[in-house]
ZAMAR-554631 format. One record per residue: residue in one letter; x, y, z of N, C-alpha, C in turn. Coordinates in pm, whole numbers, m for minus. Example, Ala and Ser with C-alpha at 12.3 -4.5 7.8 and 13.67 -1.06 7.14 Angstrom:
2
+------+--------+--------+--------+--------+--------+--------+--------+--------+--------+
: resn :    npx :    npy :    npz :   capx :   capy :   capz :    cpx :    cpy :    cpz :
+------+--------+--------+--------+--------+--------+--------+--------+--------+--------+
:    A :   1319 :   m569 :    780 :   1230 :   m450 :    780 :   1320 :   m330 :    780 :
:    S :   1285 :   m225 :    708 :   1367 :   m106 :    714 :   1290 :      3 :    787 :
+------+--------+--------+--------+--------+--------+--------+--------+--------+--------+
END
This chain:
88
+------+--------+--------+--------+--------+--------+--------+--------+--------+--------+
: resn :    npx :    npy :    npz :   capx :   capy :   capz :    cpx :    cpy :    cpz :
+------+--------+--------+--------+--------+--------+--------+--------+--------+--------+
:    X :     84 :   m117 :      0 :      0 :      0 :      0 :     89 :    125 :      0 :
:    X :     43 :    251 :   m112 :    155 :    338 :    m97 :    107 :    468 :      8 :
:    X :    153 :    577 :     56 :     86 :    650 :    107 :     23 :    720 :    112 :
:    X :    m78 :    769 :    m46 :   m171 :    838 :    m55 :   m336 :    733 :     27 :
:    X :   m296 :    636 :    m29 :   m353 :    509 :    m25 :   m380 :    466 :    134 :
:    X :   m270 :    502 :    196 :   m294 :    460 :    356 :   m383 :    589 :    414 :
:    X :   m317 :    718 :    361 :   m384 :    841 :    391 :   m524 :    809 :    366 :
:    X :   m560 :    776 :    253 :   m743 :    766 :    219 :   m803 :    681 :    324 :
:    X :   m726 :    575 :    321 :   m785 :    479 :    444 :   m787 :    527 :    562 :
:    X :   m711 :    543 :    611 :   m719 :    649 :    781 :   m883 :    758 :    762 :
:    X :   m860 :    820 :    648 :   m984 :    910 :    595 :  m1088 :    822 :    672 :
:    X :  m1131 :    695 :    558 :  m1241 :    600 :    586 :  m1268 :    600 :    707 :
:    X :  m1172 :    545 :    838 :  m1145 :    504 :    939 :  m1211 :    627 :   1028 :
:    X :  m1152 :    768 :    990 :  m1268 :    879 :   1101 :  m1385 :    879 :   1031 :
:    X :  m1411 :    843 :    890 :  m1552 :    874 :    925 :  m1604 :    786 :    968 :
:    X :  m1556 :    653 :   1019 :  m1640 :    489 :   1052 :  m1666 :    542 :   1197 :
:    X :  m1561 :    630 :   1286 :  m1530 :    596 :   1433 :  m1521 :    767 :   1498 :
:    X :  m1536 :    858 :   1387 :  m1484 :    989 :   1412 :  m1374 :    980 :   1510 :
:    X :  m1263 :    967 :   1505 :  m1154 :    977 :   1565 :  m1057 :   1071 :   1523 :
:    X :  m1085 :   1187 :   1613 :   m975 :   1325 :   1571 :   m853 :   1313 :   1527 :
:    X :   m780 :   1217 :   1613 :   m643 :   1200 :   1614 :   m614 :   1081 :   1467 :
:    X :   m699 :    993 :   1426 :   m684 :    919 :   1285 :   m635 :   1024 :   1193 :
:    X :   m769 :   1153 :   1172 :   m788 :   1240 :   1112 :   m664 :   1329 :   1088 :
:    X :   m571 :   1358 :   1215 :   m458 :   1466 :   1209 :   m358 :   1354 :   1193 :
:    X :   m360 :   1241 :   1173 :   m291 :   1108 :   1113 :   m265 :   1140 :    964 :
:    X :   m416 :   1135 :    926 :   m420 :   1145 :    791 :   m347 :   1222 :    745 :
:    X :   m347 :   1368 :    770 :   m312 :   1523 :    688 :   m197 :   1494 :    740 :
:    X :   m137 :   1434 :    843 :     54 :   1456 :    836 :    104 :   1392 :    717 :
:    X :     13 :   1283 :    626 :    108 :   1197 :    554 :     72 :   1252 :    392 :
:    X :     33 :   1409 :    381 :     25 :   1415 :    240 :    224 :   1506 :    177 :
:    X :    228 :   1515 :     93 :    323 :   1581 :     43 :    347 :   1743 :     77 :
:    X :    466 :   1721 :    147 :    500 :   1911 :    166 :    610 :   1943 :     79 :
:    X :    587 :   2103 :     51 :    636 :   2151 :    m38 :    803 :   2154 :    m14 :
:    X :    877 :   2142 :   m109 :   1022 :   2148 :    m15 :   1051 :   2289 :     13 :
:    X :   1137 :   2293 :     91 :   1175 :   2394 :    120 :   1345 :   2400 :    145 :
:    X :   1346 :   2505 :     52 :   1528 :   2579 :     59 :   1582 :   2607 :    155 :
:    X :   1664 :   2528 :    243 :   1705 :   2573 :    362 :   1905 :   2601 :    350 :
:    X :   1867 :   2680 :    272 :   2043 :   2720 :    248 :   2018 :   2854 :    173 :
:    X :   2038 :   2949 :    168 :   1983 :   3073 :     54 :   2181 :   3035 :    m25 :
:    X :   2146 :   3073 :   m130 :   2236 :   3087 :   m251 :   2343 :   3183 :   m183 :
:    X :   2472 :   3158 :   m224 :   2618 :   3201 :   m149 :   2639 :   3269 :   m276 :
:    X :   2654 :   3257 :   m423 :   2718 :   3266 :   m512 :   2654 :   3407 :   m566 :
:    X :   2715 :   3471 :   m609 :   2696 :   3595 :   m674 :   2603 :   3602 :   m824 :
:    X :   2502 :   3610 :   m862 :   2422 :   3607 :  m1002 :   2492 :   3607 :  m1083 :
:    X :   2489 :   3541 :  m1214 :   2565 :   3523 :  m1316 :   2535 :   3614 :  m1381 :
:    X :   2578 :   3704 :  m1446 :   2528 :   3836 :  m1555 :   2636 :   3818 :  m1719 :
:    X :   2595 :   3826 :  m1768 :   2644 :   3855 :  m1911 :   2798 :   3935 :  m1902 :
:    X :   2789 :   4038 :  m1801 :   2921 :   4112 :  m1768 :   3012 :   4059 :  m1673 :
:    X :   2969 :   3981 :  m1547 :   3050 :   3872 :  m1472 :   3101 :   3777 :  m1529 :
:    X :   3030 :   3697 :  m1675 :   3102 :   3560 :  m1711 :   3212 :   3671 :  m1842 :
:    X :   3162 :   3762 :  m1869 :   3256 :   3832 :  m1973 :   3415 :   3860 :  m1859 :
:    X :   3373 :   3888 :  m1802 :   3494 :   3921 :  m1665 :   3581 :   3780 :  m1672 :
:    X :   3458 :   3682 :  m1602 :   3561 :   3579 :  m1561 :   3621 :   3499 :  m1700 :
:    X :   3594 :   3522 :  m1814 :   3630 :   3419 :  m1963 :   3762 :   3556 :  m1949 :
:    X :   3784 :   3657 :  m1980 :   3909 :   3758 :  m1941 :   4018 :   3727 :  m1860 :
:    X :   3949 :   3723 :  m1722 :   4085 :   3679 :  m1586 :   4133 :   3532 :  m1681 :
:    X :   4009 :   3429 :  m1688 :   4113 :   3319 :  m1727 :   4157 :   3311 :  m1855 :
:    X :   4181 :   3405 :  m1927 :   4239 :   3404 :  m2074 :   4341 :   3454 :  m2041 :
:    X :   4372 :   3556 :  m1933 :   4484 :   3631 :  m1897 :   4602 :   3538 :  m1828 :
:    X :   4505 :   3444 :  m1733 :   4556 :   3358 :  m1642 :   4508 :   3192 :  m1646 :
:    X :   4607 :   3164 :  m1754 :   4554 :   3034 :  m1791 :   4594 :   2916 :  m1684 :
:    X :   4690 :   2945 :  m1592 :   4720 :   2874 :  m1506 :   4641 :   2862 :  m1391 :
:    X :   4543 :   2951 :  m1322 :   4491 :   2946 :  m1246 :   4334 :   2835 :  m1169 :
:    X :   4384 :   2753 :  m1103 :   4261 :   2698 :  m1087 :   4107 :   2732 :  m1111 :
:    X :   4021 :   2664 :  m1121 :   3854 :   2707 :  m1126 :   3847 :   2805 :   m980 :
:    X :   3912 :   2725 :   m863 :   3862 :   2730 :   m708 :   3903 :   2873 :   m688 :
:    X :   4046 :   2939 :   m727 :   4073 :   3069 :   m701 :   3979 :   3165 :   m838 :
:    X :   3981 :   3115 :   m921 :   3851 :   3172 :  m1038 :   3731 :   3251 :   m932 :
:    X :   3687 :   3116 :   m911 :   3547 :   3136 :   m810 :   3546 :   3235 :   m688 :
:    X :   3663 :   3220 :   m632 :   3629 :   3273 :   m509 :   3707 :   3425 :   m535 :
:    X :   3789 :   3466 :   m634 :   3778 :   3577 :   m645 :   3675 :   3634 :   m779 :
:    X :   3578 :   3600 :   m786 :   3478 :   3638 :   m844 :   3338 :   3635 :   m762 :
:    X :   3330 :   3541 :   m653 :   3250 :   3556 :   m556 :   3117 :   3424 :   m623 :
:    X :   3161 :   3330 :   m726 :   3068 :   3235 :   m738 :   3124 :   3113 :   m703 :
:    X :   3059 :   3010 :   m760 :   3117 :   2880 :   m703 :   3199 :   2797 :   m823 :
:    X :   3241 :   2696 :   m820 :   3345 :   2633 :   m943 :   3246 :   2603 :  m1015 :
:    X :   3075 :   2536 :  m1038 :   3042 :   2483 :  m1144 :   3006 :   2604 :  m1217 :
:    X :   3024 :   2740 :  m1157 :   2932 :   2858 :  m1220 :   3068 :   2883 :  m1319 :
:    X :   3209 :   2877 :  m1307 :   3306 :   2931 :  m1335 :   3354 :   2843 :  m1459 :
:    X :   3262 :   2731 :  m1476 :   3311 :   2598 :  m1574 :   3242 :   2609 :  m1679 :
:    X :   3061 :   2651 :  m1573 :   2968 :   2674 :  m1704 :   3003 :   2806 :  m1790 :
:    X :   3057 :   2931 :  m1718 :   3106 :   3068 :  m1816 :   3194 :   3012 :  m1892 :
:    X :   3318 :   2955 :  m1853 :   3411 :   2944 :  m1929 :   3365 :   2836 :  m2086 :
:    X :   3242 :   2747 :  m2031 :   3271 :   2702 :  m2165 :   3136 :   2713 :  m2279 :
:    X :   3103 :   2850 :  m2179 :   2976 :   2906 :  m2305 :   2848 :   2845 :  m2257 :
:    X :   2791 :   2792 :  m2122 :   2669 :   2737 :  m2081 :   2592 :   2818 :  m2009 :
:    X :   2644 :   2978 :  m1986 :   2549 :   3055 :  m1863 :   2543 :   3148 :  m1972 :
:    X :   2466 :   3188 :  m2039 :   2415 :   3282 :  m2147 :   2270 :   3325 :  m2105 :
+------+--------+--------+--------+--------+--------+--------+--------+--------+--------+
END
């Protein structure tokens, strides 16, 4: 039985016996919305930030993604997707 399925049944069950507590059974087991519990660290990607960062690393071809990122204020996959033309 999956759990929409057990939920309906509990349903059945208060109206057979009215039992409050079946009832607040029921409504704990439907789907909650997720929720974002981290807000975004990384700085918005703009058309003029990935133009920046494709510059520093043309200038500085030696430089890791990780110092890329963190002196640009985003994270390494943001610095992989500018560099190879995916944040447009």
């Amino acid at each position: 039985m999956r759990v929409p399925e057990v939920a309906d049944r509990l349903r059945e069950k208060v109206a057979e016996h009215s039992d409050p507590e079946l009832a607040s059974l029921a409504d704990h087991l439907r789907r909650r919305r997720p929720v974002r519990k981290a807000k975004p660290v990384s700085a918005r990607m703009t058309p003029e930030l990935e133009a920046k960062i494709q510059d520093y690393a043309r200038l500085n071809p030696s430089q890791p993604y990780s110092v890329i990122a963190t002196m640009h204020g985003v994270n390494i996959g943001r610095i992989s997707e500018a560099l190879r033309g995916f944040r447009r």
